[in-house]
N, C-alpha and C positions, 0 to 999 in steps of 0.2 A: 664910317662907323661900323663895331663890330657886326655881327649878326644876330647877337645876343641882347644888344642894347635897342630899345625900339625907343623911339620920341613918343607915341602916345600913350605908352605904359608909367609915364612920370617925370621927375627929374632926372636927365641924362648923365648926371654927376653922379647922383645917387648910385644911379644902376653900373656906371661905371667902377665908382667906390665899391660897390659890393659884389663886383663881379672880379678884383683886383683882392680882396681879403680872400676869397674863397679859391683863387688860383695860387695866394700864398700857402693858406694853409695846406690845399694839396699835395703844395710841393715839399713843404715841412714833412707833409706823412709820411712823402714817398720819398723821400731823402732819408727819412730815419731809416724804414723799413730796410732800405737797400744797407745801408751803415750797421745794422742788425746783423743782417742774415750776413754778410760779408764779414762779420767779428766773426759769425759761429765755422762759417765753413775755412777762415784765419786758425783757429784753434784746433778746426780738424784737420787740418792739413798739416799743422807743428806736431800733433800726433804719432800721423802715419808715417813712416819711416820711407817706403815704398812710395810717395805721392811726391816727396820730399829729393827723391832721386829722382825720379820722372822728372820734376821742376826742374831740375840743374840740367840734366840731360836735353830737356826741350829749351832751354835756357842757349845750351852749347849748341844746339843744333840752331837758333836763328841766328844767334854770334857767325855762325858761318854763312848762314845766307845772305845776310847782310854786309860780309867782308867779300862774299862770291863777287855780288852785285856792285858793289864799290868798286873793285878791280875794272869787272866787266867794262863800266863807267870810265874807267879812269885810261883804259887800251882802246876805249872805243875810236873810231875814227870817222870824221864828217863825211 
């Protein structure tokens, strides 16, 4: 049983049920909050012109390390 549900505090259903709503709704809040904040700094990013290069640019730079490593792989020998 959890650590949170105790047997002499009541119905263990109960405590279960309402220990099961209150970890939804947590995650509803903090699922929103992150889905927010991630629109806002979405629209600042489409902004800056500057942030927008950087993107592509770090974008190009793991395309190669990931094509480095793949080769790497691919010549390696047992």
């Amino acid at each position: 049983m959890p650590q949170f549900v105790h047997h002499e505090r009541g119905q263990v259903t109960m405590q279960f049920l309402i220990l099961g709503v209150v970890f939804v709704i947590l995650s509803a809040l903090y699922t929103t909050a992150i889905v927010l904040s991630i629109s806002v700094l979405g629209k600042l990013v489409k902004r800056r012109t500057w942030i927008s290069r950087l993107s592509r640019l770090s974008s190009k730079f793991v395309r190669a390390i990931y094509i480095g490593l793949g080769l790497k792989v691919a010549f390696q020998r047992r």
